[in-house]
N, C-alpha and C positions, 0 to 999 in steps of 0.2 A: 494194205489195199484189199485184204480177203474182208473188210466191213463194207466198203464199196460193192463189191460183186453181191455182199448177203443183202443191201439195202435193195439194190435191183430188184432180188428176186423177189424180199418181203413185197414191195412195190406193186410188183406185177401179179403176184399171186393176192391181194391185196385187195386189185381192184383198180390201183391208182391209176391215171392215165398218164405215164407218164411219155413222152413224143420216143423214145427208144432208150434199150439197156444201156447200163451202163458196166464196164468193168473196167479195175485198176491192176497196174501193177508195178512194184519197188523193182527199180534198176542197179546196178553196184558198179562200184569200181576199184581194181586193185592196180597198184603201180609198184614199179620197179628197177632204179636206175634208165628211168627213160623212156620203158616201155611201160605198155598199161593191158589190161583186159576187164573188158563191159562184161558185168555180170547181169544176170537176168532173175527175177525172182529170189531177191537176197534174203537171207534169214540172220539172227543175231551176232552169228561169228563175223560173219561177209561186211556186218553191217559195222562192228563193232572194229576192226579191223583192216574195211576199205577203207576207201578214200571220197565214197557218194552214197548218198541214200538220194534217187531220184525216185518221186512217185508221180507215176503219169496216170490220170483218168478219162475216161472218152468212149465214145461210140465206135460203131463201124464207120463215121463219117469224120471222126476229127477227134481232137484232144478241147473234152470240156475242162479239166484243174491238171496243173502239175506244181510238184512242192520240190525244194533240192536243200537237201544237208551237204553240206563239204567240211574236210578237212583239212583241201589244200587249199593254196595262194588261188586257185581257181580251175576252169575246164574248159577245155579249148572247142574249137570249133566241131573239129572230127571227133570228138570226144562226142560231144551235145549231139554232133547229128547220128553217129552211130548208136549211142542211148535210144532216142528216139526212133529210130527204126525198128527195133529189136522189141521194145515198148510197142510199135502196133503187130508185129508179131505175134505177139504172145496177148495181145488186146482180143485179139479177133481167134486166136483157140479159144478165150475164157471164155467169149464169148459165143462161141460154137456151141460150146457145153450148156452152157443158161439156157440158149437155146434150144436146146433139143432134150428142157425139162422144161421148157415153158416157153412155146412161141412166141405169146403176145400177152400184153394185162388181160385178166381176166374183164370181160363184158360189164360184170355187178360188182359194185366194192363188198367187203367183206360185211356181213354184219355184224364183225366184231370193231369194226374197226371206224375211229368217229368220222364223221363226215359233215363237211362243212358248205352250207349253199348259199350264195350272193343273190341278191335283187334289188332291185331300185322302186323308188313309191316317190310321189311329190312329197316335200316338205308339207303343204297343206293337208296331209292327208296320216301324219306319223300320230296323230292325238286319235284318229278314227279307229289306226291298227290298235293301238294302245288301250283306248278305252277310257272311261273313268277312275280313276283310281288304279289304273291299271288291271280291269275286269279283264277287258279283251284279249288286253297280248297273254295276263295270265290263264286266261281260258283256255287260248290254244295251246301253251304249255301241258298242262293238264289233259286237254283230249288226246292230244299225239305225243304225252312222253317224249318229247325231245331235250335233249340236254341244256340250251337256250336259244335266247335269242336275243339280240344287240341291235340297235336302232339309233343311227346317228342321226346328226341335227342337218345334214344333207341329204335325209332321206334314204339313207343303204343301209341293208337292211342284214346282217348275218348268223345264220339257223346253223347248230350245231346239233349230231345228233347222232343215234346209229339206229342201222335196219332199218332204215326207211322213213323214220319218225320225221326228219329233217325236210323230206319230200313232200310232206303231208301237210306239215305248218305251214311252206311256202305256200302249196295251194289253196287252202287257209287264207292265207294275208290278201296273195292273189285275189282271189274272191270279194273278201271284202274292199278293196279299192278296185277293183273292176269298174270299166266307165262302160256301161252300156248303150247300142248303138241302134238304131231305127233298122230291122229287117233281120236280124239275127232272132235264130230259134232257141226255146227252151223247155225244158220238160221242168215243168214248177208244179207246185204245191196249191192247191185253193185253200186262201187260209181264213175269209171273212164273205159274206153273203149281205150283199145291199138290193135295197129295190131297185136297182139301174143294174146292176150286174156284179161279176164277184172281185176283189180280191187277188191277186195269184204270187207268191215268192216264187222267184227264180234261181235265188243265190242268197250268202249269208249276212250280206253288210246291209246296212240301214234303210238303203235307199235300194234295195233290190227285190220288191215289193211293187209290182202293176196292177193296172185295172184291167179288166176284160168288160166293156158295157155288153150288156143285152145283147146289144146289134154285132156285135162282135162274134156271135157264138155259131149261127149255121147263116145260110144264103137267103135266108127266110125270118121274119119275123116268129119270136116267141113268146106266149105269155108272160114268162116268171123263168129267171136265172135259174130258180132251185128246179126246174124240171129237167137242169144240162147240166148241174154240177153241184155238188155238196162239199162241204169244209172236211178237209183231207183228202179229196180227189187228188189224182194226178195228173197233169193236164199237158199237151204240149203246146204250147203258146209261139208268137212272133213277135217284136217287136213292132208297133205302130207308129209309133212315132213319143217323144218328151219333149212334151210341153214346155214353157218358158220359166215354170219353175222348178224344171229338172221330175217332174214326177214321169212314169211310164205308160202309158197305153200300150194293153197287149190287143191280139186278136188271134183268137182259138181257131174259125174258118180260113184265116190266111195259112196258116200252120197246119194245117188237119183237116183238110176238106172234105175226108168223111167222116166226122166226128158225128152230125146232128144224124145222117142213119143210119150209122152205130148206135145210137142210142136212141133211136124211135123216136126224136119229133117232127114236131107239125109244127103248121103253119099258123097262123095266128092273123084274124082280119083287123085286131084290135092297132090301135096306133103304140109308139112306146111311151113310155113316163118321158118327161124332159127331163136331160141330164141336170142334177144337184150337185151342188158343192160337194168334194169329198170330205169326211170325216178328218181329224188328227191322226197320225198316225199312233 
């Protein structure tokens, strides 16, 4: 049972969360013409020589496993329940002690130690994680060192990893199947410049790439996009609304209402271009 108590502690000094300690401990029993006596924490003589090897494990709240060797025709009632009494006894000293070298699991798992994270993705969406050829999912391998990652045909998705690595791929995948919503803000990237307006990433999957038009940028008309933002700006943008074929319209003034004087513009009497088709992506 002393692997019981060290599993605990590994556990808990670990990281692991586990719901509470756990400690064991082997019971014995010696008979005699009739009589008998409950041994407590047996060692190889007791054991070798009773008549019980009982190992009981459990909490302060109850018995999670017990295991019994016998040598007799059997054990009687008062036999069993005296064992057990004595079993939480000596449950709740061992457990005293664990205790009072280590409260509770520690808050962070170890980083030595691997760590394994769940999520869910649609089925529609595990060729997006994945990639061509398997660019994508091995990309985020490669960025965040993580040990792997497994991707069943119901979409769960399992990141194995240590030091954090495994946290990092999640948000990763996260990202790239992120469904984006009308009204939600972000701090993106200006990443192309049209005469209607720019451009802006939000996030890393395919379809995480909006427009900001012209009209979008202060409360005021402006000549020319390129006098509010250049390719590699960083912008904080909104949500506008996605169109009917999933593309996004952002807007920098609904997000940033003092973005145009922050940056000194004017006002413009001139009318805007009409909106053109967007480009390919």
């Amino acid at each position: 049972m002393g692997s019981v108590c060290a599993s605990t502690l590994a556990l808990m000094d670990g990281g692991v969360p586990i719901k509470a300690p756990v400690a064991g401990i082997a019971m014995g029993l010696m008979t005699h013409k009739g009589q008998y006596k409950v041994l407590t924490d047996i060692q190889g003589p007791e054991d070798e020589f009773g008549g019980m090897d009982f190992k009981v494990a459990g909490t302060r709240n109850g018995i999670t496993a017990i295991q019994m060797d016998i040598k007799l025709d059997g054990v009687t009632v008062p036999i069993l329940v005296e064992a057990l009494a004595g079993a939480k006894v000596a449950r709740e000293q061992i457990l005293n002690v664990i205790e009072k070298e280590i409260s509770t699991t520690r808050p962070n798992i170890s980083p030595r130690a691997p760590e394994i994270l769940t999520m869910k993705v649609k089925p529609d969406q595990i060729g997006l994680v994945i990639g061509g050829g398997g660019k994508t999912i091995n990309g985020i391998k490669d960025l965040t060192k993580v040990d792997d990652i497994t991707i069943e045909d119901d979409g769960s998705v399992f990141i194995t990893g240590k030091g954090g690595t495994a946290q990092k791929a999640k948000e990763m995948i996260e990202a790239i199947v992120k469904e984006y919503k009308p009204g939600e803000v972000y701090e993106g990237e200006v990443t192309r410049l049209m005469d209607f307006g720019a451009f802006v990433r939000i996030g890393v999957g395919k379809d995480a790439e909006g427009l900001v038009h012209v009209s979008e940028v202060a409360p005021f008309r402006i000549d020319k996009i390129s006098q509010a933002v250049s390719v590699g700006d960083k912008v904080r943008v909104m949500i506008k609304e996605i169109d009917e074929k999933g593309r996004i319209n952002l807007s920098i003034k609904a997000a940033d209402p003092e973005f145009a004087a922050r940056k000194g513009l004017v006002a413009s009497t001139a009318p805007y271009a009409p909106r053109t088709p967007r480009p390919p992506r």
